[in-house]
C-alpha positions as CSV (number, residue, x, y, z in Angstrom):
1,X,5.0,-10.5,13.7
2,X,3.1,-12.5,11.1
3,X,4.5,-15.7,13.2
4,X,3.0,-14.3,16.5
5,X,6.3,-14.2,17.6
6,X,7.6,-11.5,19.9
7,X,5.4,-9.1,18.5
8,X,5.8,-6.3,21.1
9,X,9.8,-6.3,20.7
10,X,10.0,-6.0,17.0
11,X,7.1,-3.3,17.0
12,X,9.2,-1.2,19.2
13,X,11.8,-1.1,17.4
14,X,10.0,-0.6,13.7
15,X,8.3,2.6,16.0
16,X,12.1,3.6,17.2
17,X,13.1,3.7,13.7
18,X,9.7,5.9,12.7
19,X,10.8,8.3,15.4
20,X,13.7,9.1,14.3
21,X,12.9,10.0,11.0
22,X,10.3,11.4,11.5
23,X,12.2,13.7,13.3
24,X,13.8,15.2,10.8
25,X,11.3,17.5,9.3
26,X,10.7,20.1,6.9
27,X,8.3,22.6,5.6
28,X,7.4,21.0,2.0
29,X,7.3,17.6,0.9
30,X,8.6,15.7,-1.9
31,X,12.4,13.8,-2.3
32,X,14.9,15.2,0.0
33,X,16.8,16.8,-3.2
34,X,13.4,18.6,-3.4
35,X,14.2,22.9,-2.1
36,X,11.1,24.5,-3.1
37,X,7.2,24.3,-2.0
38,X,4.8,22.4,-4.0
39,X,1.5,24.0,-5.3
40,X,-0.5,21.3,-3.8
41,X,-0.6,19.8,-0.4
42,X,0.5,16.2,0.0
43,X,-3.5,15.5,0.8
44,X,-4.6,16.2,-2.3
45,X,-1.5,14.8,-4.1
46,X,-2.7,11.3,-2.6
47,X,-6.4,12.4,-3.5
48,X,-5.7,12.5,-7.1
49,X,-3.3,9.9,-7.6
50,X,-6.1,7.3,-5.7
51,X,-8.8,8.9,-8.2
52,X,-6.7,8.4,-10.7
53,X,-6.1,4.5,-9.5
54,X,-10.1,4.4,-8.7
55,X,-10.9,5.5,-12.6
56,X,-8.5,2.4,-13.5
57,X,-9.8,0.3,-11.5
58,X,-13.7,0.8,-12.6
59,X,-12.5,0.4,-16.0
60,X,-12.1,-3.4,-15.1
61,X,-14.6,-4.0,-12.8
62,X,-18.2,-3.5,-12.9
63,X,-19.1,-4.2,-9.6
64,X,-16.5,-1.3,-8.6
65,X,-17.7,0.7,-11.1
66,X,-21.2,0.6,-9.5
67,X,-19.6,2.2,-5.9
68,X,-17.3,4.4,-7.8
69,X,-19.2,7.4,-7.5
70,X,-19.9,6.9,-3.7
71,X,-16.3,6.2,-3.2
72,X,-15.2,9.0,-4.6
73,X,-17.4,11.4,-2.2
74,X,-16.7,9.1,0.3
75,X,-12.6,10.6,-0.3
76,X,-13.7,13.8,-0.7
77,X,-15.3,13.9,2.9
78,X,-12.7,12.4,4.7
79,X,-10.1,14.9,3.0
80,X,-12.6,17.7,3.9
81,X,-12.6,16.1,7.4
82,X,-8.7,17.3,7.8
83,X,-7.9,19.8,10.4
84,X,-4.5,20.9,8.9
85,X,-2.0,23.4,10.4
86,X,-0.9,25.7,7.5
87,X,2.9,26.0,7.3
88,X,3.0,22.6,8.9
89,X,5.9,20.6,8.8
90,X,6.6,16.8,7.2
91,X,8.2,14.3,8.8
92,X,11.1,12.2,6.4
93,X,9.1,8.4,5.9
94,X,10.3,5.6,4.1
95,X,7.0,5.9,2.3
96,X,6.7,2.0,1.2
97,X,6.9,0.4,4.6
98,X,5.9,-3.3,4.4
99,X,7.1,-6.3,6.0
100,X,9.7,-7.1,2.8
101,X,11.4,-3.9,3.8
102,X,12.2,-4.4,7.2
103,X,15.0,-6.4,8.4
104,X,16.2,-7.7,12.0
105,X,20.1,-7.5,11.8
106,X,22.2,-9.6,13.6
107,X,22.4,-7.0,16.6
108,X,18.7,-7.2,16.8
109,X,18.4,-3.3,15.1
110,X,16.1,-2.6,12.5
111,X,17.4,-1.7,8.9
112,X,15.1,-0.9,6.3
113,X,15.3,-1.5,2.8
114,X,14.4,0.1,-0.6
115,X,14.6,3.2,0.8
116,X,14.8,5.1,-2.5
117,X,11.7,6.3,-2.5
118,X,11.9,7.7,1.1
119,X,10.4,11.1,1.1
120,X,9.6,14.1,3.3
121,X,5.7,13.8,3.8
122,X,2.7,13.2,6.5
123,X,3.3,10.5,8.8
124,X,0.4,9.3,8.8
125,X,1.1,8.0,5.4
126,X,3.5,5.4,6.8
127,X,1.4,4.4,9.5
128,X,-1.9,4.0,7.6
129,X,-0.3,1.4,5.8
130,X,1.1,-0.5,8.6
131,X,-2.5,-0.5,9.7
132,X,-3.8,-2.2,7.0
133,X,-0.3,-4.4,6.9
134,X,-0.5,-5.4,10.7
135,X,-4.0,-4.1,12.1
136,X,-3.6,-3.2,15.9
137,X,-1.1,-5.3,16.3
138,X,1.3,-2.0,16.2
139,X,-0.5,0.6,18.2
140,X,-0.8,4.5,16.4
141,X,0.9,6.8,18.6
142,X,-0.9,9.7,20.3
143,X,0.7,12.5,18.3
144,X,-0.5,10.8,14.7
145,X,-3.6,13.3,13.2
146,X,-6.1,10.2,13.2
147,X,-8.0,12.6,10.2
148,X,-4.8,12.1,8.1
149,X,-4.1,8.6,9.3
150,X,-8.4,7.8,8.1
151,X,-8.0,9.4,5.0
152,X,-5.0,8.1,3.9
153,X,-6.2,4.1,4.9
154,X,-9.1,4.6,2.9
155,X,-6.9,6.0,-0.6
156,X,-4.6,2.4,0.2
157,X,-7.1,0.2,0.4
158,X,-8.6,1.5,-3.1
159,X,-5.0,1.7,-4.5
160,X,-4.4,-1.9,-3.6
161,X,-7.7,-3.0,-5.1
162,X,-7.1,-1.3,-8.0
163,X,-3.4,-3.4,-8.0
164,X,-4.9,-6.3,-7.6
165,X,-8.1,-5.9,-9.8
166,X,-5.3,-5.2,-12.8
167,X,-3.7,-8.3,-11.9
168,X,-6.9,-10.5,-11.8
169,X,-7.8,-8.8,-15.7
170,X,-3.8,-8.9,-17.1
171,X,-2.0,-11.6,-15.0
172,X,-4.5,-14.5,-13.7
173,X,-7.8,-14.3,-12.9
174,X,-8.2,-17.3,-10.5
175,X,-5.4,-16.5,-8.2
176,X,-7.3,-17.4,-4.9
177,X,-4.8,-14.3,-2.7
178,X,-5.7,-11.9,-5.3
179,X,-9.9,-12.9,-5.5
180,X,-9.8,-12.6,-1.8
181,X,-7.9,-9.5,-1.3
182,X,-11.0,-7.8,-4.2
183,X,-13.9,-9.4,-1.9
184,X,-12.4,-8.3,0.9
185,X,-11.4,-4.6,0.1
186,X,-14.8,-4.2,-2.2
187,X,-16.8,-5.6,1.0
188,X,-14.9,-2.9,3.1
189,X,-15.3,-0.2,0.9
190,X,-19.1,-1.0,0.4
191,X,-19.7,-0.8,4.1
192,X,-18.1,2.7,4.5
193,X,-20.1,4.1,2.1
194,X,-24.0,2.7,3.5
């Protein structure tokens, strides 16, 4: 895909593999050795985890910790902005789906790697990060809750920039992917919050 190879055939098939997992579903998230409900929905599980990354992040950068505030309401809304069927079901996602966990095998099937952290939760969670991985090159199906999918995009981008931000402070601070992954992301978040 990143080649501009065949883009559509390989996308298919990534989608295929969604499906069927996804089709597996159950009525509370978490690990598949998981039996019981949790106290808190998987939307505000991701809410305070990003805050928590978001709080990090500031800590390092003043320029984030200028938006901070706005960012954080700017979460807020788009979580409020959920139209969520109580008693809903969650689909089983790999949870971490990036381009250094899918393989083609040699019968042109996808397998998928690392899958130790797959988990029962919101689809949209897988496919907000493909967004962000791939852009429209792999087209959201019809059935995805495009609140969900919005909300959860937003929480990676500021998860990412708080990644790379620690890596700029800790690791190197003139790595040119890592400068223009912070511009980028900081310039995005900046613009949804005018």
């Amino acid at each position: 895909m990143r080649n501009r190879g065949n883009i559509t055939a390989v996308s298919d098939k990534i989608t295929d593999v969604m499906n069927r997992m996804a089709a597996k579903k159950r009525a509370y998230y978490g690990p598949p050795i998981i039996n019981e409900p949790n106290g808190i929905s998987a939307v505000e599980l991701v809410f305070d985890f990003t805050a928590e990354e978001l709080n990090i992040a500031s800590e390092l950068d003043n320029e984030l910790a200028g938006i901070k505030l706005n960012i954080l309401q700017l979460m807020r809304q788009k979580m409020y902005e959920i139209n969520e069927i109580k008693n809903q079901e969650f689909s089983l996602i790999h949870g971490e789906l990036l381009p250094d966990h899918i393989f083609i095998l040699d019968n042109d099937e996808i397998g998928l790697i690392d899958v130790d952290g797959i988990i029962y939760f919101d689809i949209e969670y897988d496919w907000a990060l493909i967004n962000i991985t791939f852009g429209e090159k792999m087209p959201l199906p019809k059935s995805v809750n495009v609140e969900k999918f919005e909300f959860y995009r937003l929480c990676w981008k500021i998860i990412y920039l708080s990644a790379t931000i620690d890596c700029l402070v800790h690791v190197d601070s003139i790595y040119k992917w890592h400068r223009n992954i912070r511009e980028n992301y900081l310039r995005d978040l900046k613009k949804m919050i005018q």
